[in-house]
N, CA, C and O of each residue as an XYZ file, in Angstrom:
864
protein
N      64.572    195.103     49.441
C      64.308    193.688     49.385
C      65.308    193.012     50.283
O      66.521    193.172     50.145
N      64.840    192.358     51.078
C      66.068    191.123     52.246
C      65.273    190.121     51.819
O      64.122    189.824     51.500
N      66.817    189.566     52.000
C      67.199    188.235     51.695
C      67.501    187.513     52.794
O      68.546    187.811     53.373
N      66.621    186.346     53.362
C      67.154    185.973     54.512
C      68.685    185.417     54.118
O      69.191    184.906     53.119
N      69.286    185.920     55.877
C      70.870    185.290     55.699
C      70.456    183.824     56.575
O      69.684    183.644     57.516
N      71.290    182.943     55.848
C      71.055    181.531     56.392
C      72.568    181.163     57.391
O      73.721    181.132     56.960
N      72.170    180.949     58.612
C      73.506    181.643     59.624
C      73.933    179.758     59.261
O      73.326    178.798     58.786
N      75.074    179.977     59.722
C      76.063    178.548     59.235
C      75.799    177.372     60.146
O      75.614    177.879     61.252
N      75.722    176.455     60.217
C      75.508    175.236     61.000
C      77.109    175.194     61.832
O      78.161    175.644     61.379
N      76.951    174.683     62.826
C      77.882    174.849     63.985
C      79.116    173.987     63.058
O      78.820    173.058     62.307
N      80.324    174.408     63.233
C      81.160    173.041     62.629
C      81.654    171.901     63.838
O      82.133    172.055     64.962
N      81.337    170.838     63.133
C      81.358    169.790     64.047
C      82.843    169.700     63.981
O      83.376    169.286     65.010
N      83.658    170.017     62.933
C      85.144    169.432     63.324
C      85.968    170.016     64.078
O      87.034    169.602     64.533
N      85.176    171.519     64.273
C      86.098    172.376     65.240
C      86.604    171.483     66.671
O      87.806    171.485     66.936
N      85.695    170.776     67.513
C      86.076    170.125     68.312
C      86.696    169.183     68.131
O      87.263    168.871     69.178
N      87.004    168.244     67.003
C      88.143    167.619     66.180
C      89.354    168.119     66.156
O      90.311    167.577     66.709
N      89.416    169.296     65.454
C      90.223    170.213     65.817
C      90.682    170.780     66.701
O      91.642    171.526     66.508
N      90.216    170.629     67.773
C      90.696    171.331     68.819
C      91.274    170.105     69.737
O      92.175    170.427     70.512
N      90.895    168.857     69.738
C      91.403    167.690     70.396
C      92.840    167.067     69.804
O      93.608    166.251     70.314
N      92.894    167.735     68.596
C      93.791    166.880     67.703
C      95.050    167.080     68.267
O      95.821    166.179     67.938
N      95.617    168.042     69.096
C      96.750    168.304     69.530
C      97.214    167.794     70.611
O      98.395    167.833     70.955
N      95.807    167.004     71.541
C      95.849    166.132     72.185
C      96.316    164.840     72.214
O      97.162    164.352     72.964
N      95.476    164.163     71.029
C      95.729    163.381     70.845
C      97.103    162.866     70.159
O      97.519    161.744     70.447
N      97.607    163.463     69.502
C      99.088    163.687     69.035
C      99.868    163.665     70.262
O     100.477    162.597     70.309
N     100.139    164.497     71.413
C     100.633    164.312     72.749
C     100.686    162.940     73.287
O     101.817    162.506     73.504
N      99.383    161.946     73.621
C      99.019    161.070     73.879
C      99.749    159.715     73.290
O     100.255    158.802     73.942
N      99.641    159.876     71.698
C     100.364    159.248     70.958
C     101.758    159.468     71.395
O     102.240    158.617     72.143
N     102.527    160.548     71.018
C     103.766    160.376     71.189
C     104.217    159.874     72.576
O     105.246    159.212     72.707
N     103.463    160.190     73.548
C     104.188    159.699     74.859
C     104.171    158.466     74.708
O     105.246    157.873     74.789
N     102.834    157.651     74.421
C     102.583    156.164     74.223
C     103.953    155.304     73.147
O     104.336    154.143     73.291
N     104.428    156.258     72.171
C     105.233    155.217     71.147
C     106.466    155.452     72.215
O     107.005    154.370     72.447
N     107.065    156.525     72.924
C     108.114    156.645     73.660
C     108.105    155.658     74.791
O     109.038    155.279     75.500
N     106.868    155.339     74.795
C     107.010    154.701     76.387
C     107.183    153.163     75.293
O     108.103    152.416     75.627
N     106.698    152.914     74.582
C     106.857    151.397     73.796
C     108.160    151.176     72.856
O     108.520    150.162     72.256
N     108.716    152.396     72.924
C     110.283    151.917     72.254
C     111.284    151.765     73.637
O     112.155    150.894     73.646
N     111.074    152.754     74.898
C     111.898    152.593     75.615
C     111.977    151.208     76.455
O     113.006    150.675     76.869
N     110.441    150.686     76.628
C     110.391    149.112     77.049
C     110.819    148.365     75.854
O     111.780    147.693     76.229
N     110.563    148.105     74.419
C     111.699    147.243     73.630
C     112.840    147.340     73.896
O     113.590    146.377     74.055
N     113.292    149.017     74.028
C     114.593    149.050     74.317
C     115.498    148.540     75.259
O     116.717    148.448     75.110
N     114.774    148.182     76.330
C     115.387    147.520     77.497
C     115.015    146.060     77.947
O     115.483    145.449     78.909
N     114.123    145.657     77.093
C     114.196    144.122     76.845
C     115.508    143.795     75.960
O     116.256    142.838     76.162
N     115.623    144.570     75.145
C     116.640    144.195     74.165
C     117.957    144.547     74.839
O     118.805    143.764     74.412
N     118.535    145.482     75.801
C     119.471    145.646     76.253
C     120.124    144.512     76.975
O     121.257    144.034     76.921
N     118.552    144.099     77.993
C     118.340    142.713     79.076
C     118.809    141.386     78.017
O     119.851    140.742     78.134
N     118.268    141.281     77.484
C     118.537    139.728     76.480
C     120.058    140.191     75.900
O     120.864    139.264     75.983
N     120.518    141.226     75.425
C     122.155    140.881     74.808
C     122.787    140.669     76.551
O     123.568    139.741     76.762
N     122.561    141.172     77.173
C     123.227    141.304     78.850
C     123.389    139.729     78.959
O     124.472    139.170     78.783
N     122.145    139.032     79.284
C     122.061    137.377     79.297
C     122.956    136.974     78.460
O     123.769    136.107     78.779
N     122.935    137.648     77.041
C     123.654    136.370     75.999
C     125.560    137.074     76.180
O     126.525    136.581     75.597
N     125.583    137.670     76.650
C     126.881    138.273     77.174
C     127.486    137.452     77.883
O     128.489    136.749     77.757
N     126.455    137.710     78.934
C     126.915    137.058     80.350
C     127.263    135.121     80.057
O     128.159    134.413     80.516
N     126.126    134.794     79.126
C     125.996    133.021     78.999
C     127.830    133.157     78.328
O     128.746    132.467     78.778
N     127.938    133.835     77.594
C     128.948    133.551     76.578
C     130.347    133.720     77.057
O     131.417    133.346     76.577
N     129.986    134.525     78.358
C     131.542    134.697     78.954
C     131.938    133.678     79.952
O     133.132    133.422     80.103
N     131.051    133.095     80.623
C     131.249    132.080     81.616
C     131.062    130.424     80.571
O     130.036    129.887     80.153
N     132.672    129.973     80.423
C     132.319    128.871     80.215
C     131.438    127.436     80.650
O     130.633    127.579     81.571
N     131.524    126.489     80.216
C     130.369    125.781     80.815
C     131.116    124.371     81.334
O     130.753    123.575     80.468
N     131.719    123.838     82.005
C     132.369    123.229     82.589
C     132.066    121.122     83.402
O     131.791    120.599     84.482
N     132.382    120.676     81.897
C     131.114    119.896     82.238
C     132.068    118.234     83.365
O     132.996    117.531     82.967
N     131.385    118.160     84.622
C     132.271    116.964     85.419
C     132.830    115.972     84.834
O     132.404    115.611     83.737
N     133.906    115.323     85.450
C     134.440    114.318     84.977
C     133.395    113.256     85.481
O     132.491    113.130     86.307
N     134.065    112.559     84.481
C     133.016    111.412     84.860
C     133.699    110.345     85.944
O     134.858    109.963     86.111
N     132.380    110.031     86.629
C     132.809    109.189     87.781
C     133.858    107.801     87.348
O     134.687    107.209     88.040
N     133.482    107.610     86.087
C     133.865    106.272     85.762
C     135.304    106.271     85.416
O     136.026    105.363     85.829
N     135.877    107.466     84.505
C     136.994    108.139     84.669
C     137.955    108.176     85.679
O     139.111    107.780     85.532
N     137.461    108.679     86.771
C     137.974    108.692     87.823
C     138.347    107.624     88.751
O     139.286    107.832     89.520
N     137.595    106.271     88.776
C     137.891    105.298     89.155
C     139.242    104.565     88.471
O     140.238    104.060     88.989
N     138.850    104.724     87.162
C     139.931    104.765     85.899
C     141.280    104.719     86.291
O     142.064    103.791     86.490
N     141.397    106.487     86.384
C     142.399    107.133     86.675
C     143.427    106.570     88.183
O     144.620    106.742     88.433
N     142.108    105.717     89.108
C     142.807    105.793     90.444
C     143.490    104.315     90.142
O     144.642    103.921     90.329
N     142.332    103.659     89.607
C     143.127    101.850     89.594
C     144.234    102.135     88.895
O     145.258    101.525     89.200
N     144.270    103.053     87.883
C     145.860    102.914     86.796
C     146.960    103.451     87.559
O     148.124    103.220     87.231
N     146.674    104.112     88.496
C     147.490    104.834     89.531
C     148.143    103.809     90.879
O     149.171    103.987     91.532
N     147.396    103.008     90.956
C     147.241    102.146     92.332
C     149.070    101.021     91.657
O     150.202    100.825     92.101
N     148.274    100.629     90.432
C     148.547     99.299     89.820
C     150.412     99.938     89.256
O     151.383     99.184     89.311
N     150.515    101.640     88.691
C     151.562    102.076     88.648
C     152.351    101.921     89.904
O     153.334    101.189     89.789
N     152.163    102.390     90.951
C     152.519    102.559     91.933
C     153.107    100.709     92.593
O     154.192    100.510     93.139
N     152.009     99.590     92.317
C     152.673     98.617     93.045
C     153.487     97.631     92.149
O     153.752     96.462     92.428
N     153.830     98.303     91.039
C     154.527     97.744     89.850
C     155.651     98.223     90.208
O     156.509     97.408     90.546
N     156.011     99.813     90.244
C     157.108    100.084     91.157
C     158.574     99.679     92.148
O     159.801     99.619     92.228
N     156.925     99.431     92.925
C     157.276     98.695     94.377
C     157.841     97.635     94.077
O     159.032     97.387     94.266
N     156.909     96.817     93.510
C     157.394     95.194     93.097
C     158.747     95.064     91.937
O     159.073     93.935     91.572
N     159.386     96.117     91.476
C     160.496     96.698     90.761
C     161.524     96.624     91.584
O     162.459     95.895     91.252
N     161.596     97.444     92.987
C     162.349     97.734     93.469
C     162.666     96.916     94.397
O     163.652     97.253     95.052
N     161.965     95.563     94.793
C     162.136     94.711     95.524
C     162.596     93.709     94.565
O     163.470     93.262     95.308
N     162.667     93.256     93.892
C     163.130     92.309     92.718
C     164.350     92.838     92.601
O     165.262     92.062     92.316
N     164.644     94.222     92.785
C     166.163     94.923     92.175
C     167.269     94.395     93.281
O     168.409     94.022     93.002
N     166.727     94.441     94.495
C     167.011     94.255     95.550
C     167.805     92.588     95.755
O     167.180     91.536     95.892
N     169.303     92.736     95.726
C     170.199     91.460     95.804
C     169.532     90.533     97.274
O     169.282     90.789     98.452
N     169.452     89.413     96.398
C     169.343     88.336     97.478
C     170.575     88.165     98.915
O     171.759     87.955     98.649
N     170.240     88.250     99.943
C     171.123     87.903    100.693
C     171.526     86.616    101.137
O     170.713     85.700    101.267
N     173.063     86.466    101.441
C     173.678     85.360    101.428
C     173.438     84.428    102.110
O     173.593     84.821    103.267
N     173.224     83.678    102.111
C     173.374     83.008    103.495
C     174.377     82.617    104.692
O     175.412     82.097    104.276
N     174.305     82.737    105.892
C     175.610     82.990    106.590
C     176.409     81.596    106.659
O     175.822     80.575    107.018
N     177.726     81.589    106.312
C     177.955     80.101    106.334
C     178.177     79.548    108.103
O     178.756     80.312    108.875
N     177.762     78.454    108.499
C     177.847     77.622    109.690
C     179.410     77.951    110.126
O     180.376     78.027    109.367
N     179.386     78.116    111.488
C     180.983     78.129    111.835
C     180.707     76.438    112.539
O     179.702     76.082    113.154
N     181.677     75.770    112.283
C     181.601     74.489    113.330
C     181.822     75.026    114.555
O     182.240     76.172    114.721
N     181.500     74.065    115.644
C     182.126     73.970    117.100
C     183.252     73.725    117.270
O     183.757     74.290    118.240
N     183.862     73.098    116.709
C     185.398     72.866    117.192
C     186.271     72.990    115.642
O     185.966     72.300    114.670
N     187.114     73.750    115.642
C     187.894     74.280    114.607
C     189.424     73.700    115.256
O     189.825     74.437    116.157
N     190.272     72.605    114.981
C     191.576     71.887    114.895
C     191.754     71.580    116.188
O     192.871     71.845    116.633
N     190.865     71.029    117.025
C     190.727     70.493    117.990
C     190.331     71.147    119.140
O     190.407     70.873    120.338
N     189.699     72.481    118.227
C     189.442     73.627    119.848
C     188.400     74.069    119.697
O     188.061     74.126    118.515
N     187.486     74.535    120.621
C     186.675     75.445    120.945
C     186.468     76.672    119.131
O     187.253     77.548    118.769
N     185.558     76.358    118.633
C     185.635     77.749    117.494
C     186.208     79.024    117.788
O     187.217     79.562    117.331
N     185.314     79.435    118.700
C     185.807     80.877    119.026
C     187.222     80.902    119.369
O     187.888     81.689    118.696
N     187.911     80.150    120.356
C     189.415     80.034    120.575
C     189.974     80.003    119.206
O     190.422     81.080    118.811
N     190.028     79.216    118.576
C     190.807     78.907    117.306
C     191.004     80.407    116.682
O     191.982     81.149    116.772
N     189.871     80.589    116.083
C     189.336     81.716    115.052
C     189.987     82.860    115.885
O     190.277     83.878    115.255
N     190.262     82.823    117.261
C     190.901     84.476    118.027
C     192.405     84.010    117.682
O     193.172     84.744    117.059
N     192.656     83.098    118.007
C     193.957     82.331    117.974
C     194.596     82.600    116.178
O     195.689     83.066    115.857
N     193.757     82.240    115.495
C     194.273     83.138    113.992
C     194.951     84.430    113.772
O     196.012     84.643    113.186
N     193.902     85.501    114.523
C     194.249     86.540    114.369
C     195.037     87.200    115.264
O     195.757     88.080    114.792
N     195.098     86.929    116.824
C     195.910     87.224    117.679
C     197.338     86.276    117.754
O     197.440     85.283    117.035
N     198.464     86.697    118.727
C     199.148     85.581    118.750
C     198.789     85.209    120.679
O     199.377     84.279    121.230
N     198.095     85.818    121.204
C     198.300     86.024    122.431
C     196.447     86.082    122.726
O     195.908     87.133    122.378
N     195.613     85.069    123.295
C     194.494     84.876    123.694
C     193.939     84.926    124.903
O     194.289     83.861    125.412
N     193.253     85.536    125.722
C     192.832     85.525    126.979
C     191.779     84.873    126.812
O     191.227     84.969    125.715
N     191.301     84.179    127.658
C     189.800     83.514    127.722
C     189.502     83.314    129.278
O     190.195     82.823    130.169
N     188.180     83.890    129.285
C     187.691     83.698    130.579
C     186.693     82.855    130.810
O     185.775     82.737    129.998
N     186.759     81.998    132.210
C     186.209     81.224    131.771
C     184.764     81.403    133.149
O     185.049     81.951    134.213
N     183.846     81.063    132.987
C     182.703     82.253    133.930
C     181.543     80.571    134.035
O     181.629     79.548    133.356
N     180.658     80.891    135.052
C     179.445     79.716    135.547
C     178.562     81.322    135.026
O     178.769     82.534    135.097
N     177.136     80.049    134.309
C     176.161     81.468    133.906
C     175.523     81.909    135.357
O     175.362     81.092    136.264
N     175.102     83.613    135.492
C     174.501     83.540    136.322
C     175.418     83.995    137.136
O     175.159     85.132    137.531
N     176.433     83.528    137.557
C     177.014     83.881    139.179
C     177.724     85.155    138.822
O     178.324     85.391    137.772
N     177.528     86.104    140.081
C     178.061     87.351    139.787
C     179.295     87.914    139.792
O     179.617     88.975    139.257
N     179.759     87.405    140.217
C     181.525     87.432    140.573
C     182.162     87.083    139.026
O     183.005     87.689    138.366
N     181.587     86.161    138.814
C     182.240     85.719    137.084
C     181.570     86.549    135.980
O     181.898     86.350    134.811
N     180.893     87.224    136.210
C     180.646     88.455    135.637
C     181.523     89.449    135.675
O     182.081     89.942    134.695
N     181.674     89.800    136.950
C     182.671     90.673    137.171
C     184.391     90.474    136.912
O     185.428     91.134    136.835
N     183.951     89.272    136.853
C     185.425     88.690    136.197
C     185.824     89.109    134.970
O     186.708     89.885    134.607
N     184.757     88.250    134.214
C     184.819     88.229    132.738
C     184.812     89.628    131.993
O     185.273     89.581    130.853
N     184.346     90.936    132.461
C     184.406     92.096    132.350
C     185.929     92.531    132.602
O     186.563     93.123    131.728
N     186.510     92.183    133.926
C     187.833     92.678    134.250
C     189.008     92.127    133.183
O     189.968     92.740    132.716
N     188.566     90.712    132.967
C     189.523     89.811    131.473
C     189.444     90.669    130.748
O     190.407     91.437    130.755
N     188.404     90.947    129.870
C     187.729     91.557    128.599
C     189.232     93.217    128.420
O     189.965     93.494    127.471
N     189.057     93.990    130.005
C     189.887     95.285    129.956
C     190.804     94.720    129.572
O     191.163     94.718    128.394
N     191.657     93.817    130.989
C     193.072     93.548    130.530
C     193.622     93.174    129.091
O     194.512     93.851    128.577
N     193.198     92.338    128.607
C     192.972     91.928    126.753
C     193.634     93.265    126.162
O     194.718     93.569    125.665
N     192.366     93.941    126.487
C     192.350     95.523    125.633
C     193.229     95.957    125.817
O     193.910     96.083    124.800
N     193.793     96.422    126.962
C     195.100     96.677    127.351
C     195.941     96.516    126.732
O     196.528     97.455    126.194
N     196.408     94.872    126.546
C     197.316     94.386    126.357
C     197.489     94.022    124.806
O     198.457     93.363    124.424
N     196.516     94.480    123.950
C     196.108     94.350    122.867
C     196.407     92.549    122.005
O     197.112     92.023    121.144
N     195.442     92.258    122.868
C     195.564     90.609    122.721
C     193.986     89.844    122.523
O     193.272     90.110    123.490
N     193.501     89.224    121.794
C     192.574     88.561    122.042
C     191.721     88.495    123.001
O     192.151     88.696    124.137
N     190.344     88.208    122.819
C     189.348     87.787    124.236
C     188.209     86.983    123.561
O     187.507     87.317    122.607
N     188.196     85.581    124.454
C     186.982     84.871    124.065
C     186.495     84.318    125.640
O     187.169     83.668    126.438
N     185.188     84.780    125.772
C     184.405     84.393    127.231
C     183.612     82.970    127.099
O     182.553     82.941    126.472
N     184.080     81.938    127.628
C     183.514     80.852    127.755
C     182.352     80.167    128.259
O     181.433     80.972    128.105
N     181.970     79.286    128.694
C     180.650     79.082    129.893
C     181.318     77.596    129.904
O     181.700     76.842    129.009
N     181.282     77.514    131.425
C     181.861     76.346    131.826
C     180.862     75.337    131.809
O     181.172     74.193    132.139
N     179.387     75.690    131.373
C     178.222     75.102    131.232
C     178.064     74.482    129.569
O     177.370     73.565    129.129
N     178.750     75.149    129.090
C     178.255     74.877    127.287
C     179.015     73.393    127.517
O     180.147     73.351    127.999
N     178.220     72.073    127.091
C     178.806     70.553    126.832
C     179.534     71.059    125.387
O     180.511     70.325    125.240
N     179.468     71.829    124.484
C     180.048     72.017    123.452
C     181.305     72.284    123.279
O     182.061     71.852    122.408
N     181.624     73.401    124.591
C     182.811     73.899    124.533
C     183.746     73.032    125.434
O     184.955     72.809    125.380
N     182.907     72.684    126.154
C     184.184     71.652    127.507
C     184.532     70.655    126.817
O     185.569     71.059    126.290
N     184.316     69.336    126.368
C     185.058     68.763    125.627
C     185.787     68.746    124.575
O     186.425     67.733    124.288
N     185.833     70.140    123.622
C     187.517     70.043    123.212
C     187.696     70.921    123.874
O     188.502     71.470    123.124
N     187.614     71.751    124.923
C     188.519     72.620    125.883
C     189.461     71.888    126.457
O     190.682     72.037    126.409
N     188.451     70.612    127.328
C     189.108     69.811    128.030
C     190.624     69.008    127.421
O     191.563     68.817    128.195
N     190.673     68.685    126.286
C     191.211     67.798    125.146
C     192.234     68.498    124.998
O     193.307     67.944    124.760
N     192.117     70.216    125.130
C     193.146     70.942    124.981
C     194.179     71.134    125.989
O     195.342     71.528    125.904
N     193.439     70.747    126.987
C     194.231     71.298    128.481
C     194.699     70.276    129.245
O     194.995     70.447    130.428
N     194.812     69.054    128.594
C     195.217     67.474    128.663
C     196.875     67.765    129.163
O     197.442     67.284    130.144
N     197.476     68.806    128.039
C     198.814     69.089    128.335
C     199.198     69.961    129.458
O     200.399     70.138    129.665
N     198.286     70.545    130.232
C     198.906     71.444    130.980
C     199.364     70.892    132.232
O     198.844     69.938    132.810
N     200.725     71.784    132.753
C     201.111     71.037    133.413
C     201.228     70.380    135.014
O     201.922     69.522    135.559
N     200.126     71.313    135.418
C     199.325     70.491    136.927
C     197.512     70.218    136.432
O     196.816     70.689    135.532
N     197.308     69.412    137.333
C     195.903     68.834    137.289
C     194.519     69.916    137.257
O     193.500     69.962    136.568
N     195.212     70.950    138.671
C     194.401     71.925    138.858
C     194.178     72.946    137.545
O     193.185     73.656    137.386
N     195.530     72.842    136.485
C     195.170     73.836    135.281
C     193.789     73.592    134.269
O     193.104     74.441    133.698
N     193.617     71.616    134.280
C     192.804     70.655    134.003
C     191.459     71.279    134.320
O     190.562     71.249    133.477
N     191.303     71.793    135.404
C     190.150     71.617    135.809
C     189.337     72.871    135.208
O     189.808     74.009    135.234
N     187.983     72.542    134.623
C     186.889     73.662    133.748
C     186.286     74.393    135.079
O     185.470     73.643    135.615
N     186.375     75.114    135.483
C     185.008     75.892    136.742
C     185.541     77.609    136.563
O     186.588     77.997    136.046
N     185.093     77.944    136.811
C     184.987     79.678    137.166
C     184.927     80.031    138.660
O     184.772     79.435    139.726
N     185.146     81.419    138.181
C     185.990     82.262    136.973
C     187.246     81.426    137.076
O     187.499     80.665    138.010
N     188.274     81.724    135.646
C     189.421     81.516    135.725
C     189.886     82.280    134.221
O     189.284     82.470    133.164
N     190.946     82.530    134.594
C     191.368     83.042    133.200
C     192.862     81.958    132.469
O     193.898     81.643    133.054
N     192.628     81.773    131.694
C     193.515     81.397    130.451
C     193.939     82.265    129.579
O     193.350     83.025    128.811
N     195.345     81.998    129.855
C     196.112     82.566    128.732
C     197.157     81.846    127.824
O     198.202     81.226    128.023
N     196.232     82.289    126.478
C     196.632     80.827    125.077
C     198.104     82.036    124.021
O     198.191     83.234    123.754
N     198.944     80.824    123.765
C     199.623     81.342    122.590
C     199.589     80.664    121.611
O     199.232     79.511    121.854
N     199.945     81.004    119.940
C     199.748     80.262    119.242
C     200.544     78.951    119.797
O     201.153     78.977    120.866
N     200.462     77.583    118.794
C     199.391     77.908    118.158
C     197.876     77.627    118.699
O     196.801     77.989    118.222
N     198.253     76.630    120.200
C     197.136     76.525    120.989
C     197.863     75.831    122.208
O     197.622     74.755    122.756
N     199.163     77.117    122.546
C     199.611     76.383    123.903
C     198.938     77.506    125.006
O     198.531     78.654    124.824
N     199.004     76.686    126.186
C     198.372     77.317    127.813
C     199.611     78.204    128.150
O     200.643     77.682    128.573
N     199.510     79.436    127.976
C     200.970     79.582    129.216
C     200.707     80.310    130.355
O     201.724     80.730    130.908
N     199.366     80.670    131.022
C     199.209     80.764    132.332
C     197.846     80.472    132.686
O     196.885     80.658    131.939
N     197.800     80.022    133.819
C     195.971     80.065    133.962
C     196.269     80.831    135.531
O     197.307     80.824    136.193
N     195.080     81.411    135.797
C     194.806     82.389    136.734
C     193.679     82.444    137.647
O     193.008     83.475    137.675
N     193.385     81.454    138.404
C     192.414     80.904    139.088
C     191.313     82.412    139.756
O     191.814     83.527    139.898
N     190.234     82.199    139.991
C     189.681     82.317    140.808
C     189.499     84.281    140.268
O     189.196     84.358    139.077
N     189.615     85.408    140.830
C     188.886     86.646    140.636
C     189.977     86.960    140.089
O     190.901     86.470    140.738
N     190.612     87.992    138.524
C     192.045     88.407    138.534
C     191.212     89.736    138.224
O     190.068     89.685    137.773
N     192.033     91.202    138.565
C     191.621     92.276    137.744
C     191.915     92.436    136.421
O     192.115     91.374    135.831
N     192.022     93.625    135.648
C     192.382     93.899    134.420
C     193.765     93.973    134.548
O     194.477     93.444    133.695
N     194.325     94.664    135.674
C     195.962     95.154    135.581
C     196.725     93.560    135.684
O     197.881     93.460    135.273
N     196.169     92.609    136.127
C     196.829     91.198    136.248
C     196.679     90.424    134.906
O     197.539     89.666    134.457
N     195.239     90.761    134.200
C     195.487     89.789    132.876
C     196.032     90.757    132.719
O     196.813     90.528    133.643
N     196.389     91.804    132.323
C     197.156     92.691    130.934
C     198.467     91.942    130.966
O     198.961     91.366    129.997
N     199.085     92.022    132.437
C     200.381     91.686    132.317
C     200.364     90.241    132.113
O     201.119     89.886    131.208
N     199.948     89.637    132.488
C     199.686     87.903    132.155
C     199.685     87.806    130.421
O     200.101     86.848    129.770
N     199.210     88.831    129.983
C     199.004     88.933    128.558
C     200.750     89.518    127.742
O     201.425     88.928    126.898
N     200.877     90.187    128.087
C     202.067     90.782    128.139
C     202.984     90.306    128.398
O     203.950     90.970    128.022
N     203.341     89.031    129.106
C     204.159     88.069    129.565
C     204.337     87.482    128.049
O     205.237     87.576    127.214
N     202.852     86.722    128.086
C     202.780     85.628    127.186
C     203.188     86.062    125.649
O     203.795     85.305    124.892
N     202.714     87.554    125.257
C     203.285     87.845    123.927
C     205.305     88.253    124.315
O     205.907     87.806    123.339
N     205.870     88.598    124.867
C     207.095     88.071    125.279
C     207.690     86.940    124.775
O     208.620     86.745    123.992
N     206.855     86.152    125.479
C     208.005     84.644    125.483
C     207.378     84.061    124.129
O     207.757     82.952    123.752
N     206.283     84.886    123.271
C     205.867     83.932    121.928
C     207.071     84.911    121.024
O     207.318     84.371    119.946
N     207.680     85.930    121.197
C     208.377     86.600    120.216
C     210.084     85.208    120.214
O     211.032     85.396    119.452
């Protein structure tokens, strides 16, 4: 007696089965590839918040500030200034010398104080010779360590008490104001030589030198 054999129907899951190891592959590469891109977004974003956090943030002054700062600076500065000029002593005022000091010429007198022995030359402005005069007086003086006052036979200031002074001397020609000439004064306002016309230095010195002599 047979029995039919009933042969098995194909199994459908075998090809299930046989893909499944595939698909597992597939998968795993896929989650590797999706953690390693989170992973490096997330590396990227702490990097940014690194980077933001290390560089401070530095925010301008303000313009208005700064104007601020310069006027308070300006206004220090000419407060200062205006300090140090206020600190600063008033100066005197120079007192007036008169023109004629005890019947003479200022400048005569005032040399006549301090010297006992005065040279004065007496010069026309302008002409050259009385230049050269009044230069050669000036040495001898020095020399002779005596006074020097240079006149102008032009000043109306000085000729009339010059003149007033020389009232006493004792020829006419000593009288007379013109250049060059040299005068030589002792206290306290006597003439004791006059020296007409061009003298060098070596002639006033001794003219000078005379006159402090005969004042001892």
């Amino acid at each position: 007696m047979h029995f039919p054999v009933k042969q098995a129907a194909p199994d459908a899951d075998r090809n299930i089965v046989s893909l499944t190891p595939r698909v597992r592959i597939l998968a795993a590469a896929l989650f590797a590839a999706v953690l390693a891109l989170a992973g490096g977004f997330l590396l990227v974003g702490r990097g940014q918040s690194a980077s933001s956090a290390a560089v401070p943030v530095i925010k301008p002054l303000h313009p208005m500030k700064k104007h601020l700062a310069r006027t308070l600076k300006k206004k220090t500065t000419a407060k200062k200034i205006a300090t140090k000029v206020a600190a600063r002593p008033a100066a005197k005022p120079k007192a007036r010398v008169p023109a004629v000091i005890d019947g003479m010429p200022s400048a005569l007198a005032l040399a006549l104080r301090a010297h006992a022995v005065v040279i004065v030359s007496l010069y026309t402005p302008g002409a050259s010779v009385d230049t050269m005069a009044t230069k050669e007086a000036r040495s001898g003086a020095a020399a002779a360590h005596a006074g020097f006052v240079a006149l102008s036979v032009a000043d109306e200031k000085i000729v009339a008490p010059l003149s007033s002074v020389l009232t006493g001397a004792p020829t006419p020609a000593d009288r007379v104001l013109d250049g060059p000439a040299v005068l030589v004064f002792e206290r306290p306002n006597t003439l004791f030589v006059r020296l007409n016309g061009f003298a060098d230095r070596d002639t006033v010195a001794q003219a000078a030198a005379n006159a402090a002599t005969s004042a001892r």
